[in-house]
C-alpha positions as CSV (number, residue, x, y, z in Angstrom):
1,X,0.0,0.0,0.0
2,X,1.4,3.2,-1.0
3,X,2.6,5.7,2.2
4,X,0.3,8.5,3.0
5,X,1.3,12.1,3.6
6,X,-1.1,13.8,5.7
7,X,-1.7,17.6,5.0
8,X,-3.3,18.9,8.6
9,X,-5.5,22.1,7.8
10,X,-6.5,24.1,10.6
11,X,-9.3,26.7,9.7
12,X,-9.4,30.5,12.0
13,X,-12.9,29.7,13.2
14,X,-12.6,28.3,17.0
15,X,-12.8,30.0,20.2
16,X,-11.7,29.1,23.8
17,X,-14.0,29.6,27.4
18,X,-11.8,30.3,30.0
19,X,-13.0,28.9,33.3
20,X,-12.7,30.9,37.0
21,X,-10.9,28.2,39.0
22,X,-9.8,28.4,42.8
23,X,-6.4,26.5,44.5
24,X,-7.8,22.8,44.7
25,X,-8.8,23.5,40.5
26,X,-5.3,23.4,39.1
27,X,-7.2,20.4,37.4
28,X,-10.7,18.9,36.3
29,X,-11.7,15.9,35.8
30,X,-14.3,13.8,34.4
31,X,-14.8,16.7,32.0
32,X,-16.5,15.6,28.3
33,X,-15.0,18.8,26.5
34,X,-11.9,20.5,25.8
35,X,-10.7,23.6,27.5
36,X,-10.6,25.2,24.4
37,X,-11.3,24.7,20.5
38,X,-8.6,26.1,19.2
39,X,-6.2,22.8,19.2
40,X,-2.3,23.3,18.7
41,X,-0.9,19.4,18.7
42,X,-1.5,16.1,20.0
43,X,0.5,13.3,21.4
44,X,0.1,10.1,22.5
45,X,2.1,9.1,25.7
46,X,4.0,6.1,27.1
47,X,0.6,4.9,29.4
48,X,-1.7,5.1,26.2
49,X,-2.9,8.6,27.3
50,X,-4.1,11.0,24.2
51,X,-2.5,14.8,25.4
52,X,-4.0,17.4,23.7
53,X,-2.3,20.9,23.5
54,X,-4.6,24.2,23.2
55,X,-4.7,27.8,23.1
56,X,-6.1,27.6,26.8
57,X,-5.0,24.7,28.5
58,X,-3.9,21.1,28.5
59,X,-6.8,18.0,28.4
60,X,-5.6,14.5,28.5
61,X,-7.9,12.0,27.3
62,X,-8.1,8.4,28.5
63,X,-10.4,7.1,26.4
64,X,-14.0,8.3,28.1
65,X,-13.2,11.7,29.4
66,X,-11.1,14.4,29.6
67,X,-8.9,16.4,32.2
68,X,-8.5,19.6,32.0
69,X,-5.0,20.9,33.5
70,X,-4.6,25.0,33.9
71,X,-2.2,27.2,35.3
72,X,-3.2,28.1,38.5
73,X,-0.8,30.9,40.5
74,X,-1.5,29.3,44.1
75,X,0.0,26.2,42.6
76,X,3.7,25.9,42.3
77,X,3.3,22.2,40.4
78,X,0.4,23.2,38.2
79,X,1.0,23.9,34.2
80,X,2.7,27.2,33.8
81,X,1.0,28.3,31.2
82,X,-2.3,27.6,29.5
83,X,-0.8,28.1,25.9
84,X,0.6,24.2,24.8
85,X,3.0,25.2,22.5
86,X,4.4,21.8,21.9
87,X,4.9,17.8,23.2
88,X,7.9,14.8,23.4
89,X,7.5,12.0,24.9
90,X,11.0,10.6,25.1
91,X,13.3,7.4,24.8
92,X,12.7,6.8,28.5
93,X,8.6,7.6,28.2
94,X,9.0,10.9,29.9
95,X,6.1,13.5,28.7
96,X,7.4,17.3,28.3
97,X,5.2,19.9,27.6
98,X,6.8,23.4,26.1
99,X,4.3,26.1,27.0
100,X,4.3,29.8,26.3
101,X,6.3,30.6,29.4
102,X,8.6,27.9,30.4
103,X,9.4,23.9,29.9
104,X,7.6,21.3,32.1
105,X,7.6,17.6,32.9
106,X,4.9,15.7,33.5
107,X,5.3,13.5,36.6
108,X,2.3,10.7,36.0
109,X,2.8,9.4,40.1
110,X,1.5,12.8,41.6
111,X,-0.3,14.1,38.7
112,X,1.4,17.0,37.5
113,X,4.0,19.3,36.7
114,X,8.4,19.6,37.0
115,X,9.4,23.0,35.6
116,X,12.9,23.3,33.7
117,X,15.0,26.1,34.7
118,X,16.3,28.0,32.4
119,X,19.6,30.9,32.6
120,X,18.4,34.0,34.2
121,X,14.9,32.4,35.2
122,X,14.0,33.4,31.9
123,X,10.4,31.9,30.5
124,X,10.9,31.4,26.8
125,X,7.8,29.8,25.0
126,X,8.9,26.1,24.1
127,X,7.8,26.1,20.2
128,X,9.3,22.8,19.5
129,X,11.0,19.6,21.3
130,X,13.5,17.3,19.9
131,X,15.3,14.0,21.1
132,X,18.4,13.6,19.2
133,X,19.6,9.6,18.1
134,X,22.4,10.4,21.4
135,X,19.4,10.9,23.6
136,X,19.3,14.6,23.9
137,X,16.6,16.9,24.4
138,X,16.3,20.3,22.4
139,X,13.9,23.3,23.3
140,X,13.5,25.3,20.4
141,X,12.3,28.6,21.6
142,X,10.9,31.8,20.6
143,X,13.1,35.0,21.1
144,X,16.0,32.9,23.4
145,X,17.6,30.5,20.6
146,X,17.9,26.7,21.2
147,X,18.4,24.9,24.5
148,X,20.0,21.8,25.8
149,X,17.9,20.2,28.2
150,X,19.6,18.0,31.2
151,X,16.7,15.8,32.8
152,X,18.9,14.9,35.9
153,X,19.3,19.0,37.0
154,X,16.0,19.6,35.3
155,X,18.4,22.5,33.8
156,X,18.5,24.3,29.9
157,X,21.7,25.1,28.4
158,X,22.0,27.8,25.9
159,X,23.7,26.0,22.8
160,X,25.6,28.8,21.3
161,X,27.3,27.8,18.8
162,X,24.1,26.7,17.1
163,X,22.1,29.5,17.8
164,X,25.6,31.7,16.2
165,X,24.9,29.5,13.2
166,X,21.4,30.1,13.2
167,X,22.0,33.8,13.0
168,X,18.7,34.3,15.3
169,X,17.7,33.2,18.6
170,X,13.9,33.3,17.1
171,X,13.5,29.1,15.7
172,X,10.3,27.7,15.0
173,X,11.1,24.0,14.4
174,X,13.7,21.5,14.3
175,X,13.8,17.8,12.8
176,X,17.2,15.3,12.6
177,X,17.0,12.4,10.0
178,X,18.3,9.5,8.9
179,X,21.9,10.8,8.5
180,X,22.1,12.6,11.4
181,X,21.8,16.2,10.0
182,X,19.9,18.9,12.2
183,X,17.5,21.1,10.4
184,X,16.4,24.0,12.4
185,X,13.5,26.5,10.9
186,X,13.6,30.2,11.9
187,X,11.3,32.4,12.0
188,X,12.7,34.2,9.2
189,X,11.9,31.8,6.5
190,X,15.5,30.3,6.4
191,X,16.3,26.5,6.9
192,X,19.5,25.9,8.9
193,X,21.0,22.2,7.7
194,X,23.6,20.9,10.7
195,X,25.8,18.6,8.9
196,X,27.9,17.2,12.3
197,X,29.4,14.3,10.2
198,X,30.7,16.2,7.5
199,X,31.1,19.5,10.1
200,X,29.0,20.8,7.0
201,X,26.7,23.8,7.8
202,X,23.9,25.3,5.1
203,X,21.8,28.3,5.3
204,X,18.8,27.7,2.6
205,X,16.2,30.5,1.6
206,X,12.8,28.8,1.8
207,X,10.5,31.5,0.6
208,X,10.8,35.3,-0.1
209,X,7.0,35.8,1.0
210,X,7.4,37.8,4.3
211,X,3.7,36.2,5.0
212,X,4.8,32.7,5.1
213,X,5.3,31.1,8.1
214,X,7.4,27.7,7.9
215,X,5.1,25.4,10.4
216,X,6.0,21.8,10.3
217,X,9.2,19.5,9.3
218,X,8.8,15.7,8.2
219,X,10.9,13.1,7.1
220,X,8.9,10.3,5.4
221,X,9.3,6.6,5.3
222,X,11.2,7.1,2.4
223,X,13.6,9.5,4.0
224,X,12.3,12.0,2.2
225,X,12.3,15.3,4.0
226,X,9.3,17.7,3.8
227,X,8.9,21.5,4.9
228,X,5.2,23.0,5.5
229,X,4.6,26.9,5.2
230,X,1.3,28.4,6.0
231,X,0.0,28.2,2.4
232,X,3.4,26.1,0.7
233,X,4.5,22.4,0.7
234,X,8.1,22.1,-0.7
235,X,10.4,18.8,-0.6
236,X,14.2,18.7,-0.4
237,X,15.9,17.5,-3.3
238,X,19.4,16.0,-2.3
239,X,21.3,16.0,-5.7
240,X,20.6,19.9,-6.1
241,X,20.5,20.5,-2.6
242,X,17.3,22.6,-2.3
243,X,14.5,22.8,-1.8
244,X,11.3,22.4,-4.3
245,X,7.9,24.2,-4.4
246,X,5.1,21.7,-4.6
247,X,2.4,23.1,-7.0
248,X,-1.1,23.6,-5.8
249,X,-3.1,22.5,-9.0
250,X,-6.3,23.4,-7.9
251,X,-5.2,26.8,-6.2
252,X,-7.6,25.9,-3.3
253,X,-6.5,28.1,-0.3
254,X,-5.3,26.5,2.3
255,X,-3.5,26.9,5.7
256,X,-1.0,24.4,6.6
257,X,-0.5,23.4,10.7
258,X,1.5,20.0,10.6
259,X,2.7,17.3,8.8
260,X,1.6,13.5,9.9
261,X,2.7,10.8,8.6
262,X,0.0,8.2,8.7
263,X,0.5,3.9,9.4
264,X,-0.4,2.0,6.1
């Protein structure tokens, strides 16, 4: 059966209802809703659990209801932030949770959250997580550049040689594939290729339209490596080393949020 590319389309039209909560509501349960419509990622975790990222709060779903976990100032251990900004669920089943203020762990014996402390107490929002093949965890952040995590200090690391290669400390995404090569998107429309085999290092040009907004990065089965924009699809091409527009016949607008690849 032939592999299936998923193209996720968000539409504008959703809203959010905030709810008043007091100190012992840092968390509802038994809830058949989201917190909010307006969905920024999913993720399944090591337990089976569905985590579902929003605009205005975190829900997990375990099948037959949803909780509902918000940031609640009274509570040191609740989620930091009600804007999910991203998910990884790691090589050793950990669950992290980049928010808009700050990089969390989820601790599944006491039902909720470790906070990651980052230089200066600084609160970056978490756009994207990454697990290298070595095991290590990037936070790819807004405004701060790109972070080593250590999960034993619960400490971030300012990685600055890659953020001086990046040029910016404002990323939007980051994806390693099959060979090992680290490609970071900033919020510039530039695609930064690491090459740490070959110590090889490539600033690419993705788009020109100041409008587009690089969203999602995906390698396929077939190790072949895709890059959404807002309203573009383009796929690298290895023996010209760039990257190539994918035409949309139809010219049906569209907004692009992710890329999935689906099971056969």
């Amino acid at each position: 059966m032939l592999k299936k590319l998923l193209l996720v389309l968000f539409f504008f039209f959703s809203y959010c209802v905030a709810r008043p909560f007091t100190f012992l509501q840092s968390r509802w349960y038994d809830s058949n809703k989201l917190s909010c419509s307006l969905v920024n990622n999913m993720i399944q975790d090591s337990y089976g659990f569905i985590w579902i990222g929003t605009e205005n709060g975190l829900n997990k779903f375990d099948g037959w209801t949803f909780t509902q976990y918000l940031h609640n100032a009274k509570d040191p251990n609740s989620i930091k932030n009600n804007s999910i900004q991203s998910f990884l669920c790691d090589n050793k089943g950990r669950l992290w949770i980049g928010t808009g203020k700050g990089l969390q762990y989820y601790s599944p014996y006491n039902d909720n959250f470790l906070s990651v402390k980052f230089p200066k107490n600084e609160k970056p929002a978490v756009l994207n997580l990454l697990q290298l093949h070595s095991g290590e965890i990037l936070a790819i952040t807004s405004g701060y550049g790109i972070f080593s995590i250590n999960p034993m200090s619960m400490k971030a690391i300012s990685l600055n040689s890659i953020n001086a290669i990046c040029g910016t400390l404002y990323s939007r995404y980051a994806l390693e594939d099959h060979l090992h090569r680290i490609w970071i998107a900033l919020s510039n429309n530039n695609i930064v290729m690491i090459n740490p085999v070959e110590r090889y290092n490539k600033v690419i040009h993705l788009s020109k339209d100041r409008k587009e907004i690089i969203t999602s990065i995906l390698e396929d089965r077939n190790n072949r490596l895709w890059v959404a924009a807002t309203t573009s699809l383009y796929l690298w091409d290895e023996r010209s080393r760039t990257f190539m527009q994918i035409k949309n016949v139809d010219k049906i607008p569209f907004s692009i949020k992710n890329l999935i690849h689906c099971k056969d």
